[in-house]
C-alpha positions, -999 to +999 in steps of 0.1 A: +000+000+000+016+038-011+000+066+005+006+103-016+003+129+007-003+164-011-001+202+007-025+228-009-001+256+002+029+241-015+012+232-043+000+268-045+031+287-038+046+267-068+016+277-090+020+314-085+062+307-087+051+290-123+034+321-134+061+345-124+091+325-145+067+323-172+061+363-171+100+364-161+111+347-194+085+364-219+102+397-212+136+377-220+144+363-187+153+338-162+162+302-162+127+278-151+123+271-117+143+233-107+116+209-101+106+197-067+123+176-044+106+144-034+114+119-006+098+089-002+097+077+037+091+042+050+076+043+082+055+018+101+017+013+096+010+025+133+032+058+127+012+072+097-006+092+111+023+109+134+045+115+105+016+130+082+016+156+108+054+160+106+052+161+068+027+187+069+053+210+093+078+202+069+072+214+039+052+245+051+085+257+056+100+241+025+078+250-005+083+227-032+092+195-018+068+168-010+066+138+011+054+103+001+049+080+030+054+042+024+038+023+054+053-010+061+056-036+086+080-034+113+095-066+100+099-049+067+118-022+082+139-044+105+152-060+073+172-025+061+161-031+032+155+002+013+143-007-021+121+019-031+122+044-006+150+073+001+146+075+038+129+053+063+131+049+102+152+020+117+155+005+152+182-010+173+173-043+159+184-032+131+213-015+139+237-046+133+229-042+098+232-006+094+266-001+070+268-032+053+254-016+025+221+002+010+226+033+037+242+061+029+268+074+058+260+107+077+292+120+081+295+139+050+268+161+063+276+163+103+305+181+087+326+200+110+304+202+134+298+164+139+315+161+177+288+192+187+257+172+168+268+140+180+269+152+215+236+164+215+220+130+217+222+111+245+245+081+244+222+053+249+202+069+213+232+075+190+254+048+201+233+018+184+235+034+153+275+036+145+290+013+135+330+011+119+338+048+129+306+062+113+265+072+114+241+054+099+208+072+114+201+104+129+184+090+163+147+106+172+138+089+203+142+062+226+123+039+248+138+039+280+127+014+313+113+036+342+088+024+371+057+034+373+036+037+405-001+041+414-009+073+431-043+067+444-030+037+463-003+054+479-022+083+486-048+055+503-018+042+526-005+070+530+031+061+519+054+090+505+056+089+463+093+072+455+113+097+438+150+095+421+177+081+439+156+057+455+173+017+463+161-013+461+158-012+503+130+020+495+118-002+469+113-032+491+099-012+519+072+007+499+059-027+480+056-041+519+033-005+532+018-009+504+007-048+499-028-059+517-039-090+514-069-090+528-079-066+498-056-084+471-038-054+468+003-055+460+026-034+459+046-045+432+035-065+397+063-090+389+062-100+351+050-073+338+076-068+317+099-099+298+134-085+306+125-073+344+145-095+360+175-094+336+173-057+352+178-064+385+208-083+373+222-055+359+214-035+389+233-060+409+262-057+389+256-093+374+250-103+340+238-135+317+270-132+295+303-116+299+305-097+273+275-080+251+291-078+219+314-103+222+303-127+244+326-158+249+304-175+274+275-174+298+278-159+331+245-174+343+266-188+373+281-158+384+273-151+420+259-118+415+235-130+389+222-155+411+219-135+446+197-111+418+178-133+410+170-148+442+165-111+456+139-108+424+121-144+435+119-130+470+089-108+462+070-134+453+076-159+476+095-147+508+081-111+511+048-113+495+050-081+480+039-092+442+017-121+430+036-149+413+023-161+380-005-188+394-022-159+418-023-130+392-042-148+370-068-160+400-066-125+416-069-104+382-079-129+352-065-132+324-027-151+309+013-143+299+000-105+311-024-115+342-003-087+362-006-059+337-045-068+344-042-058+385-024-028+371-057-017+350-078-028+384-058-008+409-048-033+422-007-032+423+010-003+433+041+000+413+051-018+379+081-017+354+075-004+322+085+013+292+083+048+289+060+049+261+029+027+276+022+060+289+001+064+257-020+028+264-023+044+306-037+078+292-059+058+265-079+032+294-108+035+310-111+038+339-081+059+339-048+047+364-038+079+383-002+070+376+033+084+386+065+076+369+099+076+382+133+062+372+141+027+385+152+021+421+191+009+422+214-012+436+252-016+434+246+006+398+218+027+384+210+015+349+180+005+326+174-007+294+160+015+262+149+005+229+158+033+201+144+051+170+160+067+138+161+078+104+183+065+081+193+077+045+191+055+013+226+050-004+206+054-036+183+090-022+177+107-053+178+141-028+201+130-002+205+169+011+167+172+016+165+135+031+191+148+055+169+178+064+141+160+071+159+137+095+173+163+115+141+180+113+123+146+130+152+146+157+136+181+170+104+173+173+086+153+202+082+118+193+047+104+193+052+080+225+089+084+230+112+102+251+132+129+227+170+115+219+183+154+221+192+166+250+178+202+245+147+192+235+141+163+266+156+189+293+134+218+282+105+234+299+082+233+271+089+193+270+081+190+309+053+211+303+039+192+280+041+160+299+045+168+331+080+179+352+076+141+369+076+120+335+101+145+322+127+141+352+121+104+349+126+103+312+159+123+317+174+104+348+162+070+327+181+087+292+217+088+314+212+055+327+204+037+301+215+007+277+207-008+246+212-046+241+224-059+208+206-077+184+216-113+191+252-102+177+259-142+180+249-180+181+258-179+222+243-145+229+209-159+210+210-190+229+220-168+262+188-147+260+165-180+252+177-202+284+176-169+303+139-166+297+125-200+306+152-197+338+131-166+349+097-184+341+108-216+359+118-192+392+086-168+391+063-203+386+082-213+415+092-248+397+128-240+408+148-216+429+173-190+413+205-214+421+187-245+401+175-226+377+204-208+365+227-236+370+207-259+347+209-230+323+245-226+326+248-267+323+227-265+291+251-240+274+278-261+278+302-230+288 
């Protein structure tokens, strides 16, 4: 499917520029008018609509080029695959792909000032897009982990909001003030979210291989991994603080995302998530009165981010404008995401437009933050797999964290 998006004004301004080269040259004038610049921009079926609004803004302030949106699948864009189109948006699971060829390098036009525009993303959004000494993709947002928390239950206990800087010990002791059985109310939603407990690892200062990258071998058995995960199994079963799997989906109904359900209820008073579910909280009825703040830490503070960019076709027929256009998306406020510049994310009009809680958290969340790789191996993919059934085999409570991450150490072989 090819959408054509058309702007009367454009399409105005270059009549009446038509008419004045026509007068120009019959009193033995100019040269014609160039023709206009077109890019065609692959985007995702669910972003249509956010980046007919951008193309709008766009060309209002560049008469004479025009913007043809391509929708495709995410898959499709996953596969940097650029046939047809002379700019489309990419994601970190793309990134491993990004300059093995079809995209066009940005350093040509970062120019001399490419240390300054490079420095005005933060890390987390720029980094999974180099690759070799080079940019591939000008970032535009990012995704990052933060924990949410439900205000009319604390407000009900009585218990202070959590706020930055908070520890896993605040953590702990908030999910306790706030759990009550008698009502089924938790204060904490385990399994919310699939990598949750790989970020208590990571917390910890444990990991599930020992190196991202370049892993040589699983580190399921390192110590720090396993007192995490034990720490993480301890909600459910030692400190009661968060239904395991089997009670969510008696207490609140429903499968996989039985939790998420005592979320909608009111039932659970604080829940990882990504930054942009914001948009599915502000959208359900009856609304959560929800507060968000970064993730409590441990030995480190860090979280994980998923990323968004725009990268050029190696065969753009208006590379320069493509370039624009990219740089133009990069200063605007991303539909659902947190902004990847710096200026944009710390300014007031951002926190007034989201609130100055959700823009703290966004920007404590931004310099924490981490982006995995895209299974950059045969070990790391086979790392990630046994790492998930080790953390459903723990929250089922069919094994404790030393069983389970032992057998999934034993299973790797190294």
């Amino acid at each position: 499917m090819q959408r054509r998006r058309g702007y009367s004004r454009g399409a105005a301004l270059g009549v009446l520029v038509a008419a004045l080269v026509l007068v120009v040259c019959a009193c033995g004038g100019a040269t014609p008018t160039p023709p206009a610049a077109t890019i065609r921009f692959a985007c995702s079926d669910e972003d249509l609509g956010y980046y007919d609004q951008m193309a709008h803004a766009f060309t209002e302030e560049r008469p004479g080029v025009s913007i043809t949106l391509l929708p495709k699948r995410p898959a499709a864009l996953a596969a940097i695959d650029p046939g047809g189109c002379d700019a489309f948006t990419v994601t970190e699971s793309s990134a491993a792909r990004l300059g093995l060829g079809g995209v066009a390098s940005l350093e040509s036009w970062l120019g001399e000032h490419t240390a300054a525009t490079k420095a005005e993303f933060y890390p987390c959004a720029i980094a999974p897009f180099q690759r070799d000494g080079k940019t591939w993709a000008v970032p535009t947002g990012a995704d990052p982990v933060v924990m949410f928390y439900n205000r009319s239950l604390f407000d009900e206990r009585g218990v202070p909001y959590p706020a930055a800087g908070w520890t896993w010990e605040d953590f702990l002791q908030i999910a306790r003030s706030l759990r009550r059985g008698g009502g089924g109310i938790y204060g904490y939603a385990a399994g919310v979210w699939p990598d949750e407990a790989l970020l208590f690892v990571l917390q910890h200062g444990g990991n599930i291989v020992d190196d991202w990258q370049n892993p040589t071998r699983a580190t399921f058995d390192d110590p720090a991994t396993v007192e995490a995960m034990e720490w993480y199994a301890e909600l459910m079963y030692r400190h009661d603080v968060s239904p395991n799997p089997d009670e969510a989906r008696a207490f609140f109904g429903g499968g996989r995302q039985a939790a998420y359900n005592g979320v909608l209820q009111g039932k659970v008073g604080m829940w990882m998530g990504p930054y942009s579910s914001r948009t599915a909280l502000d959208a359900h009825e009856p609304r959560v009165n929800y507060g968000v703040v970064p993730l409590p830490a441990d030995r480190q503070a860090v979280t994980l981010a998923q990323v968004e960019g725009v990268a050029i076709s190696a065969e753009a027929r208006n590379p320069a404008v493509c370039w624009e256009w990219a740089l133009f998306l990069s200063r605007q406020v991303p539909r659902r995401l947190a902004p990847a510049r710096r200026s944009l994310l710390e300014s007031e009009e951002y926190a007034a437009r989201v609130g100055a809680e959700a823009a703290a958290a966004a920007r404590e969340a931004m310099s924490q933050a981490i982006v995995l790789p895209p299974s950059p191996s045969e070990l790391y993919s086979q790392a990630r797999s046994l790492w998930a059934r080790a953390v459903s085999n723990v929250a089922s409570g069919r094994y404790g964290a030393y069983g389970a991450l032992q057998e999934a150490q034993r299973q790797l072989g190294r």
